[in-house]
N, C-alpha and C positions, 0 to 999 in steps of 0.2 A: 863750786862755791855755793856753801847754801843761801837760799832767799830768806832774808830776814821774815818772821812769823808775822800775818797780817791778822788780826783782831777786831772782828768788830762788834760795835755795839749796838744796844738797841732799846734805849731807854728816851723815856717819853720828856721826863725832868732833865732840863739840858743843864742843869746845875752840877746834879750826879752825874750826868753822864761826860761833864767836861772833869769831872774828878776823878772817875774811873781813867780819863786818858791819862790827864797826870802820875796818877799812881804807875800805869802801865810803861808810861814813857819810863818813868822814875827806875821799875823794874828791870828796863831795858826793853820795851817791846814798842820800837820804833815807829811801829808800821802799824796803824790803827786808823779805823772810819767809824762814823756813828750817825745812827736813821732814830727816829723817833716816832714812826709808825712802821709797821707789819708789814703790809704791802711794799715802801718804799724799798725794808728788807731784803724782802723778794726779789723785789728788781733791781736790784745794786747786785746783789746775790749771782746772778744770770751774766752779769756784764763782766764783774771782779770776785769771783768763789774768793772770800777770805779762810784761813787757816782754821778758824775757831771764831766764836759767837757768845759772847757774852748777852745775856737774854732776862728783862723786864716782864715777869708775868702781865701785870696788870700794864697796859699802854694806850694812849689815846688809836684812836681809828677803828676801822670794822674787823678788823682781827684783834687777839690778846696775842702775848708770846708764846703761848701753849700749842695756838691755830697756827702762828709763824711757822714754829720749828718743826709742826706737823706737814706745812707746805714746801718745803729743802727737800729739791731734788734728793730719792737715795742713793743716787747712784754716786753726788759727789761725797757722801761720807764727813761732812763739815760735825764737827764735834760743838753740841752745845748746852752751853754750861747754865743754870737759871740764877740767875741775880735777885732776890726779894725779899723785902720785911714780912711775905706771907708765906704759911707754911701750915696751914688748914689739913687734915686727912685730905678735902676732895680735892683739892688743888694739887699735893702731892700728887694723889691717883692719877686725877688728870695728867700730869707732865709726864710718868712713868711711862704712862703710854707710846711718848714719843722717846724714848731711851734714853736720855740724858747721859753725858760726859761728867756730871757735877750739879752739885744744888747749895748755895752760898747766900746763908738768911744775913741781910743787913742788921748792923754794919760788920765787917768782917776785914782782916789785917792783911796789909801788905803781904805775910810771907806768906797766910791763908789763897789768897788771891793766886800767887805764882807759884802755891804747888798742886792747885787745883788748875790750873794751867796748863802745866808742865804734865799733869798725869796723862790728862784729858788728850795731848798732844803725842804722847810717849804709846796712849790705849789707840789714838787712831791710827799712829804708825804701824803697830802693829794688827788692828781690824785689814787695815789695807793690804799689809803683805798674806794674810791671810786668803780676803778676798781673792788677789790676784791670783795665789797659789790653787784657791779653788776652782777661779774661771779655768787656769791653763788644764785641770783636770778634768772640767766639765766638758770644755772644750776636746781634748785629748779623748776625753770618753764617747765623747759622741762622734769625733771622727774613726773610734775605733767598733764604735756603734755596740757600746756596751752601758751597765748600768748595774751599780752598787746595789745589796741586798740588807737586810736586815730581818731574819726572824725571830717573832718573840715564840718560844715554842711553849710556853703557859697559854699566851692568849692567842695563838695562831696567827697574828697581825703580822703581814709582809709591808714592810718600805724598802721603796726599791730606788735608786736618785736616776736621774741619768737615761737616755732615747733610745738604749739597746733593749729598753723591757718591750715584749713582743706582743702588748695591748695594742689592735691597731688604730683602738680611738684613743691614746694616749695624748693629751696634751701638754701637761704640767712636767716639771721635771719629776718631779717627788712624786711619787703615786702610794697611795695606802689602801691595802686591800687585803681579804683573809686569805690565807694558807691555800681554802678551799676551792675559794672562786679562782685563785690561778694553775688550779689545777685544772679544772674544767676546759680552760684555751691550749692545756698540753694534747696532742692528741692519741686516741684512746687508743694507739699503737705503743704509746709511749707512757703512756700516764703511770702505771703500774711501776716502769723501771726506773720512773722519776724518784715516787714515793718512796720506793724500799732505797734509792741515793742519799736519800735525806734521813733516812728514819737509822738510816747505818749513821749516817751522822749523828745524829744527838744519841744515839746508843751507846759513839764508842771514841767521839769525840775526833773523830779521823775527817781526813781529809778529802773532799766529793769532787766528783771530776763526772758528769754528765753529759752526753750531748742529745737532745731530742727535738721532735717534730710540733710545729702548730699548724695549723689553716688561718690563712688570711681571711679578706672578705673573698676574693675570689676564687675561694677555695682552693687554692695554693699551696705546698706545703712549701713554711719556711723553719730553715736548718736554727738550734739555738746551744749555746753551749753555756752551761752552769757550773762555778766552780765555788769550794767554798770552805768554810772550818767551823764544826761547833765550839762556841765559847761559853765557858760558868761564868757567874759571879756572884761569887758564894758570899759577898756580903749581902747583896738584897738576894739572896737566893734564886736567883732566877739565871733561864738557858736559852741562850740565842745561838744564831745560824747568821754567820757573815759570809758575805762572797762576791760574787761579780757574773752576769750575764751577759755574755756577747752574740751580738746577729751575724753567725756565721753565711749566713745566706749565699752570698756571693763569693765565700771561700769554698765551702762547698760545690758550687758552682762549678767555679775555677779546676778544683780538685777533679771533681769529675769528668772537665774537659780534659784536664790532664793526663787522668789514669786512662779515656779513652784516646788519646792521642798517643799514650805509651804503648797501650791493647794494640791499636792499629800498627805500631809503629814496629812492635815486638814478633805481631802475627801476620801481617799483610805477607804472600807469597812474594813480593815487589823489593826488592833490597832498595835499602834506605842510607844515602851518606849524608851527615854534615858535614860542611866544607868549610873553612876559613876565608878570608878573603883573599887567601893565597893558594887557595884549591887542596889544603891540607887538610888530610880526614880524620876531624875529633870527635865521630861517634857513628858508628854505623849497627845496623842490625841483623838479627840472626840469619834472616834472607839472604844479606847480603852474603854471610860469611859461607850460605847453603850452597848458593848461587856460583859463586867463583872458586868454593875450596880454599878462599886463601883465612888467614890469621891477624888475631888483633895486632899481633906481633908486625905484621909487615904491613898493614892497614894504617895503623891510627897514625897522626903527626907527620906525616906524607902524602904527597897526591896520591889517586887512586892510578893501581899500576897500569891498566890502560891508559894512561895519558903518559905514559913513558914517551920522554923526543924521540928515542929509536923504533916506537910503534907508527909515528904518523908524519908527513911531511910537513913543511911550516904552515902548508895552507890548511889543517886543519886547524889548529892551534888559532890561527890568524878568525877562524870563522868563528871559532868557541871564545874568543873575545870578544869579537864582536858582536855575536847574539846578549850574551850578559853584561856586557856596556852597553848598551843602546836599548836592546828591545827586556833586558833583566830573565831572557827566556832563552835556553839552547837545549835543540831535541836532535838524534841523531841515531840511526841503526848501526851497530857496529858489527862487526865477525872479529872474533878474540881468541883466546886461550884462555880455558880455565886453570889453575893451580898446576893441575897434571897435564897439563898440556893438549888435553881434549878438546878438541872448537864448541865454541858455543856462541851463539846470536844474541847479542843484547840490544836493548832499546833506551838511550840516554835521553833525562832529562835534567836539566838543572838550570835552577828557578834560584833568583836572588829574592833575598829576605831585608829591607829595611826597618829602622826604627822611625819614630813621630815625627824628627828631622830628617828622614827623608836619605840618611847616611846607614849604606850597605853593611849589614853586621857579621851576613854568612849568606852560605848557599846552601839548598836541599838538591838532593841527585836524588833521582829514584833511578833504579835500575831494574829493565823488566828482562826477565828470561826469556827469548823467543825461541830460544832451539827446537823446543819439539813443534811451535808454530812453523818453523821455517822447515825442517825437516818434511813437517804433512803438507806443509803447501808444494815440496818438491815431487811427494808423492802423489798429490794429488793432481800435479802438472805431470807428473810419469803417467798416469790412469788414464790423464786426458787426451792421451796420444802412444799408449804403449797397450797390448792385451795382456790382460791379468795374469793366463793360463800360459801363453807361450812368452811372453815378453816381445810380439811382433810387435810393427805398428801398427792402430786400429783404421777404423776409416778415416777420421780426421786426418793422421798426419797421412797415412795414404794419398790421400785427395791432395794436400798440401803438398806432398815428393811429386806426384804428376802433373800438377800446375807447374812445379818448378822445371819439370822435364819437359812440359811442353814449351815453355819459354825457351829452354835451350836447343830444342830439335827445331824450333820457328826461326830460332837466327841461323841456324848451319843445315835447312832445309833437310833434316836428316827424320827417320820415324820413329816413332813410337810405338809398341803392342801392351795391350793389357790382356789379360789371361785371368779369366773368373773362374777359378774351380771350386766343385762341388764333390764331397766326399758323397758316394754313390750307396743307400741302404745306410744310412748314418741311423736313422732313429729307430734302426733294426736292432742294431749293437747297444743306443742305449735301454731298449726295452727290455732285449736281453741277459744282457752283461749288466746293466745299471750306468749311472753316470759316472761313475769312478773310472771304467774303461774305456769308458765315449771320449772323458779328457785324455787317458792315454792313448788313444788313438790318434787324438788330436796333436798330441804331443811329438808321436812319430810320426804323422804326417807333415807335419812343419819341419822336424829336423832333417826329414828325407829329401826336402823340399830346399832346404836352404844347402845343403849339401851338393846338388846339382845346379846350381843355378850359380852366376857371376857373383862376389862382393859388390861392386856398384847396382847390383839388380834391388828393389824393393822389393819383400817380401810381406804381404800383410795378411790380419785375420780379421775380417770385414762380421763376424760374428760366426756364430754356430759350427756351424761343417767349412763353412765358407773362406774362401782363400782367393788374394788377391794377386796377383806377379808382373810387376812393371818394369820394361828393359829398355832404353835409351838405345838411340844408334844402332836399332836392327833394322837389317839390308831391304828386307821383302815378306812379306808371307808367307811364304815355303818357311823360311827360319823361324818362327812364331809358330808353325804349325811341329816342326819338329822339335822346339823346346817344349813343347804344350807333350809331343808324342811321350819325348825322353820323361817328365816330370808323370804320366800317365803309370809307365811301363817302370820307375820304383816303386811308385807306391804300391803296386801287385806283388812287392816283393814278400812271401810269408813272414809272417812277425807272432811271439806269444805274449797273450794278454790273460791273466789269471787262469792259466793252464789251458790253454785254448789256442791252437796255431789257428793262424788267421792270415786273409791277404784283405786288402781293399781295393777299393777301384774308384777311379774320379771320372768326372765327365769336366771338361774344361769349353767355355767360352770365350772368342779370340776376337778382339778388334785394334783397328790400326790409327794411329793419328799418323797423317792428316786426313787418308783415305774413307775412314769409318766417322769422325767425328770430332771438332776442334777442341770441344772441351771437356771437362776431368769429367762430370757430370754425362755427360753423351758419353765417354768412354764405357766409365764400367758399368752404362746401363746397358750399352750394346752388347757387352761383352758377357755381362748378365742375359740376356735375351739369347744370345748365341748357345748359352749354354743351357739353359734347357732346352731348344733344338737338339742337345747332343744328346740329354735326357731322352728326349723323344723316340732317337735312334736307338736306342735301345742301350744307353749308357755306355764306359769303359771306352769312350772315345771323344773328338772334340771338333770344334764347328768351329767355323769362322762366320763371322754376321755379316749376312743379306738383307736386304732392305726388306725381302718378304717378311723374315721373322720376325721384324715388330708389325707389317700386316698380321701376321699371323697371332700377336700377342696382343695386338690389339682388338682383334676378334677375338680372342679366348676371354680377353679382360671385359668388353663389351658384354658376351654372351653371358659370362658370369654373374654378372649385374642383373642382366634381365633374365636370369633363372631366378638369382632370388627374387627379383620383383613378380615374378612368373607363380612362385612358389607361396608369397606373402599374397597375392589376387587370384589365388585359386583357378590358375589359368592352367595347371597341368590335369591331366585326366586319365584313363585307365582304359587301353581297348583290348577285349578277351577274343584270342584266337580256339576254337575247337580243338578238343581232341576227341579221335574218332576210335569206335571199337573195331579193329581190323576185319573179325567177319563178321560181324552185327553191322556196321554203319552206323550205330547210333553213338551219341554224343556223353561221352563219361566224364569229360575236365575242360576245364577251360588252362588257360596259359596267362597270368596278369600283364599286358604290356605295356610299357608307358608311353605317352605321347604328351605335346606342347601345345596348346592350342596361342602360339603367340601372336601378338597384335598385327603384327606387319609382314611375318610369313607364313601364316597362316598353321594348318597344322605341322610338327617337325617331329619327326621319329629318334627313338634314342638313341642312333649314332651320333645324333648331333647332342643329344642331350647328356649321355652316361658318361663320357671322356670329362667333359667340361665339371658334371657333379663329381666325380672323382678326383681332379686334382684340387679343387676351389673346397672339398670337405662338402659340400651340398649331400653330398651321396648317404650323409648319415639321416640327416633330414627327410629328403625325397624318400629314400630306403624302407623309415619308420610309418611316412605316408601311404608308402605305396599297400604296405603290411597291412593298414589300417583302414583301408578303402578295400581291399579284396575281400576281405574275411568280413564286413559290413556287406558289400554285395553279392557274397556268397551267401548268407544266409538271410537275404532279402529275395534271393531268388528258393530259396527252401521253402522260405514261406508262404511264397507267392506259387509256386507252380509244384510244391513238394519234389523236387528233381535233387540227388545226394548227389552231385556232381560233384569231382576233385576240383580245389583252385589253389594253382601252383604259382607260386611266385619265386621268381629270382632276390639273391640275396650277393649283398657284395663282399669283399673279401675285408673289408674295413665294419661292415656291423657285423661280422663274424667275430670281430679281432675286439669286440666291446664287452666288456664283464657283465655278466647278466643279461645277456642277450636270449636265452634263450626262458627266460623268465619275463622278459620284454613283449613277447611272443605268445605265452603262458595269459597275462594280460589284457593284450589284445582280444585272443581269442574270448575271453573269459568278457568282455566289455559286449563284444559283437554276438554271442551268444552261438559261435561257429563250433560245431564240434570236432577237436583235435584232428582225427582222422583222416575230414576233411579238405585239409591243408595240404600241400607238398611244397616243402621248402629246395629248391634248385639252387647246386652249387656246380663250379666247376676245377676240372680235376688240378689246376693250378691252385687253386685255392689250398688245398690239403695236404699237396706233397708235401711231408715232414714239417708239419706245423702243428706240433703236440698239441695246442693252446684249442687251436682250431679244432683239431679232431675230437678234442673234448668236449667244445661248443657241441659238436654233433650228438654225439652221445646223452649229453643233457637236453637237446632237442627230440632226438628218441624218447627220452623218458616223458618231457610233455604229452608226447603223443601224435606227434606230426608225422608224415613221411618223407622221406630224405632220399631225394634225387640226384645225380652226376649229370650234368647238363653237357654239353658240348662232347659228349664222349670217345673219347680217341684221338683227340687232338691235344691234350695234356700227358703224355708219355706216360700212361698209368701205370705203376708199378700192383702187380694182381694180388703181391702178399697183403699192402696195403688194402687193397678194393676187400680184400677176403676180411678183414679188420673191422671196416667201417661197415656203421650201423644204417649202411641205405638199403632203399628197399627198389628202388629202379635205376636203370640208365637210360639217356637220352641220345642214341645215337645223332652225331652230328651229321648235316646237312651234304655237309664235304663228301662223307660217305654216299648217302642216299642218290647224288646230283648221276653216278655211272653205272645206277641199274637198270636195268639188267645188262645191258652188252657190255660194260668195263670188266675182263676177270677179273682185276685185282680187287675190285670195289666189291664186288659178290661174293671172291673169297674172304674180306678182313669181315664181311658182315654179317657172312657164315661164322665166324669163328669168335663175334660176340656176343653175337647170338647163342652158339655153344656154351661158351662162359657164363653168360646170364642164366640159364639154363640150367649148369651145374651146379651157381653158386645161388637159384632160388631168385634170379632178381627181375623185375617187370623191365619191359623193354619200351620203351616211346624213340620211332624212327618221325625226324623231323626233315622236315624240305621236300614230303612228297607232293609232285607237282605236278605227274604224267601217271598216265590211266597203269604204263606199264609198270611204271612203280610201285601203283596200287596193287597191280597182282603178283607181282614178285612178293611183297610183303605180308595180305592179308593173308596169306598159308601160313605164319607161322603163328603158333599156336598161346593166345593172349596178346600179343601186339596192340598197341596202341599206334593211331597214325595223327600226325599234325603238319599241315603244310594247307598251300594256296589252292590245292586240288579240293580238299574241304571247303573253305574260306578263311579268306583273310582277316588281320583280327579288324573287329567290329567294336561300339557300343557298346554299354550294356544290355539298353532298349529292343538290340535288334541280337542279342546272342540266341537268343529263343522263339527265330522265326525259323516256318517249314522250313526253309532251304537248309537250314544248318540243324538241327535236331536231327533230321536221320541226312547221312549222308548218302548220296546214290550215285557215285561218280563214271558209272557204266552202264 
């Protein structure tokens, strides 16, 4: 029901102004008040907004009704009409300012009165539904944070309404500014493709659709989008541009979270499901579809087929409820089948997703591929206990089966043997052959190996050559000794490796639990120690372990030590034995021989020294030493006493076996200022038998300039086709020889007859180990002899090589 229309007035003459009610009543306008100052207006105004205002220019008090209607809140929109016998230009002017509903000069008629009323009522009904229709747009506009345009494209002026215009000092709704200056806040990424949006507009009267960049204050870019239509109007001639700006800012935003959330979601390796709340798959991705092989077709609007009931018992089911009820979190490894029915390892997760309220919308699954992780970790757990090359077991699970054996031979008092074998000249075959036939050697020596030996026996490959063999429930050591003999005597069996028949030979070391040692560790050390004892023996055979042997490798390992500390404190030294001219007596070489001067046994000859530098590798070392100190005091003694004396050094069969050795040598000399000549390098006839390598070495030694001696001679089965070959220029008859002259035949004739040989083939003779007067005369008749033995003296000094007693010899 409408409220009848309240009226009031404001006339200062309470005569008129009770007349004006009357008339109004008369009218029908029931509901009427009347103030008769300005102020009182106001404040009646505040208490009870009347409808409409009938309004007295001139009034008593310190307002007129021109200040009145100028002081009416505008927000209430009260319509007021001026009532007055005055109607001056300024008074007019005046009142215009405050916008009047109506202007009614006294006196003026009843119908006058109520259709100026009635308009005044009808104009503010309609200003209001305006109004409000504006708020809800402005409103609307700024929550869609955009803002209406206007240009004038004569005068370039932009009005823009509305909080989407991207000024960040923007205050007012309405802003007015040129063309120009809002180009200037486009940024100059963008500014160009703004221009030509616009300029296609007012050219062709089309329709603009832009989106472009500005900078904030914090130098920010924020996203804007312009949209719009050239408008004529050809009556005043003129062409604007209408449209609308919105702050996409935060759709952009959004967007771009989105497109990377798609990016990821489309490209992640990791298969991706949404799930309903009913674990129904309504979108998954191309991983996923990678991953499993299966189809939208069998995917979507169903559980993921792993969670088929007939894949898991209810207690899984019971657990994947329970993680996403309670903790909203459920992760789990599974083993499945992909599509084709190939196993595959997956890694499940699946995370519940809520809304603001806190109520479950869906779930994400990722699903990772682990197969090839599970796969390399099985492999990697095979490496960790299985050898590469044969597929034995390495040392670890070795170690591991012999604990386990030794536990079970401790409770039924029964024994255990380990067997350490060692392929015998292994790194012969790979120097020669290469490692391609060193692994098939290795290959057949494991399968000849496992072929003789029990199924319940462990069989392992402890690295290199090396090979391990452990047997449960053997009786005694005889038995350990004869499986050791049996496993010896296949492997000798011939075999061919890249056209090359071939046999090998092992050396095997044998220890016993309980007798040798209780645990895995003490096992295969002993058994390791026992087999180089068998080394020692001269290979192709096999030792059981005595408590001396680790005396004894504890000594080697000791002595090792203190060679090299020997060798790093310049504690080894060089003593030169004479050689004499058989019928002169006088001194034509020395012989280099090493000795120790060590801290706590005072001096040690090189039987204690050479074994030890030769298997520890010192022998390359000491070797290059010894090279290097001879040929330094050989021509320290040149210069000192001018004597051309030979100094012959021994050479071992390992710097023989070194590339560039004989350029090593070349070197030296060339350092110590020794002349070639002077030199005689001593080898022995082991060293050369059929070692092409070697005999080359020799030959390039000749060329240096050296002389090349056979030391030990007669004692290495000389083959003479060979001797007639090589490029030496003496022999050293051995000692062995010498020790049964004269009364031994047989010693006189073999010394007759290399002596012969030397003879024919041109080559110097040095007979070593003369010790007795009669030895000396048995041998200085033959014709160039050299003599070297204790009968001369023994080796010496350097200090003392060049005293009377030894410069001429006079042993008669």
């Amino acid at each position: 029901m409408e409220h009848p229309v309240h009226v009031m007035i404001v006339e200062d003459e309470r005569i008129i102004a009770l007349h004006l009610r009357k008339q109004l009543e008369k009218l029908g306008y029931q509901r009427t008040s009347a103030h008769t100052r300005g102020n009182d207006a106001l404040e009646a105004i505040k208490l009870d907004p009347p409808d409409i205002i009938l309004m007295d220019i001139r009034i008593d008090g310190d307002i007129d009704g021109i200040e009145t209607a100028a002081g009416i809140p505008p927000n209430l929109m009260i319509p007021v009409i001026y009532v007055s016998a005055h109607s001056e230009d300024a008074t007019l002017a005046r009142a215009q300012k405050t916008r009047p509903y109506g202007f009614l000069i006294k006196p003026f008629s009843d119908r006058e009165l109520h259709a100026t009323i009635q308009m005044a009522l009808e104009r503010r009904t309609a200003e209001v539904a305006l109004s409000e229709t504006r708020q809800r747009l402005s409103l609307a506009m700024n929550a869609a944070r955009m803002s209406c345009w206007e240009i004038d494209v004569d005068t370039r002026q932009m009005h823009s309404t509305g909080l989407g215009n991207f000024d960040p000092l923007q205050e007012a709704e309405t802003v007015t500014e040129s063309w120009d200056t809002f180009l200037e806040r486009v940024s100059s990424e963008d500014r160009d493709m703004v221009r030509k949006a616009f300029a296609y507009a007012v050219d062709h009267g089309e329709f603009y659709d832009v989106v472009f960049r500005s900078l904030d204050d914090d130098q920010n870019y924020r996203w804007f989008r312009a949209r719009g239509k050239s408008f004529g109007d050809e009556r005043k001639g003129s062409q604007r541009i209408v449209g609308m700006m919105q702050d996409i800012t935060d759709q952009r935003m959004t967007q771009d979270k989105l497109r990377e959330a798609m990016t990821v979601f489309e490209t992640t390796q990791d298969g991706i499901l949404i799930l309903d709340p009913d674990l129904n798959v309504s979108n998954a991705n191309r991983a996923y579809y990678s991953i499993t092989g299966e189809t939208e077709k069998n995917t979507l609007h169903k559980p993921p087929y792993f969670f088929s009931p007939n894949e898991h018992p209810a207690e899984f089911f019971q657990e994947l409820f329970a993680g996403i009820g309670t903790r909203r979190h459920w992760r789990r490894d599974l083993d499945t089948r992909n599509a084709k029915g190939n196993p595959i390892s997956l890694a499940l997760q699946v995370i519940a997703v809520e809304n603001e309220e806190d109520e479950l919308t869906h779930f994400v699954m990722i699903v990772s591929d682990r197969t090839a992780i599970r796969q390399a970790e099985q492999e990697l757990h095979y490496l960790a206990q299985y050898d590469g090359l044969t597929s034995l077991p390495n040392r670890l699970l070795a170690t591991d089966r012999l604990n386990r054996a030794i536990e079970r031979c401790e409770a039924n008092g029964s024994m255990v043997t380990c067997l350490f074998l060692d392929i015998d000249d292994f790194k012969t075959i790979n120097d020669t052959l290469g490692h391609a036939a060193g692994d098939q050697v290795i290959l057949i020596a494991a399968t000849r190996i496992k072929g003789i030996t029990e199924r319940t026996d462990t069989i392992s490959r402890l690295g290199g050559d090396e090979f391990l063999i452990i047997r449960e429930n053997i009786p005694n050591e005889t038995a350990a000794a004869n499986l050791a003999q049996k496993i010896i005597q296949e492997l000798q069996r011939p075999f061919y490796i890249s056209g090359h028949e071939m046999n090998i030979s092992a050396s095997v070391g044998i220890s016993m639990y309980p007798d040798h040692g209780r645990s895995s560790h003490d096992l295969i050390r002993l058994a390791d120690t026992a087999m180089y004892a068998a080394k020692d023996r001269g290979r192709r055979t096999l030792a059981l372990y005595e408590p001396e042997m680790t005396a004894n490798a504890t000594h080697y390992m000791t002595r090792s030590l203190e060679l090299r500390r020997g060798l790093d404190n310049d504690e080894l030294v060089l003593h030169y034995q004479p050689q004499i001219d058989g019928i002169s007596g006088e001194m034509v070489g020395v012989e280099a021989l090493l000795r120790w001067n060590h801290p706590i046994h005072g001096l040690v000859g090189p039987s204690e020294i050479i074994p030890i530098a030769e298997k520890s590798g010192l022998i390359i070392e000491i070797g290059s030493w010894v090279l290097r100190e001879a040929c330094k005091q050989a021509r320290i003694w040149q210069d000192e006493y001018g004597e051309k004396i030979q100094m012959a050094v021994n050479v071992s069969a390992r710097q023989l076996q070194l590339a560039g050795f004989a350029d090593s040598i070349a070197h030296e000399l060339a350092i110590s200022g020794l002349p070639a000549k002077h030199l005689e390098i001593e080898v022995t006839e082991s060293m050369i038998q059929d070692e092409d390598s070697m005999i080359q070495t020799l030959h390039d030694l000749r060329e240096v300039g050296v002389s090349l001696a056979i030391d030990d001679f007669g004692t290495g089965y000389s083959c003479l086709r060979s001797i007639k070959s090589l490029p030496i220029s003496r022999i050293k008859i051995d000692r062995a020889f010498v020790n049964g002259l004269p009364g031994n035949s047989d010693d006189v004739a073999l010394i007759n007859a290399m002596l012969a040989m030397a003879n024919a083939l041109g080559l110097k003779v040095t007979a070593e180990g003369v010790e007795t007067k009669k030895q000396y005369e048995f041998l200085r008749e033959v014709p160039g002899i050299e003599l070297q033995g204790f009968l001369f003296g023994k080796p010496v000094p350097a200090n003392e090589v060049f005293a009377p007693t030894i410069r001429k010899a006079k042993p008669f």
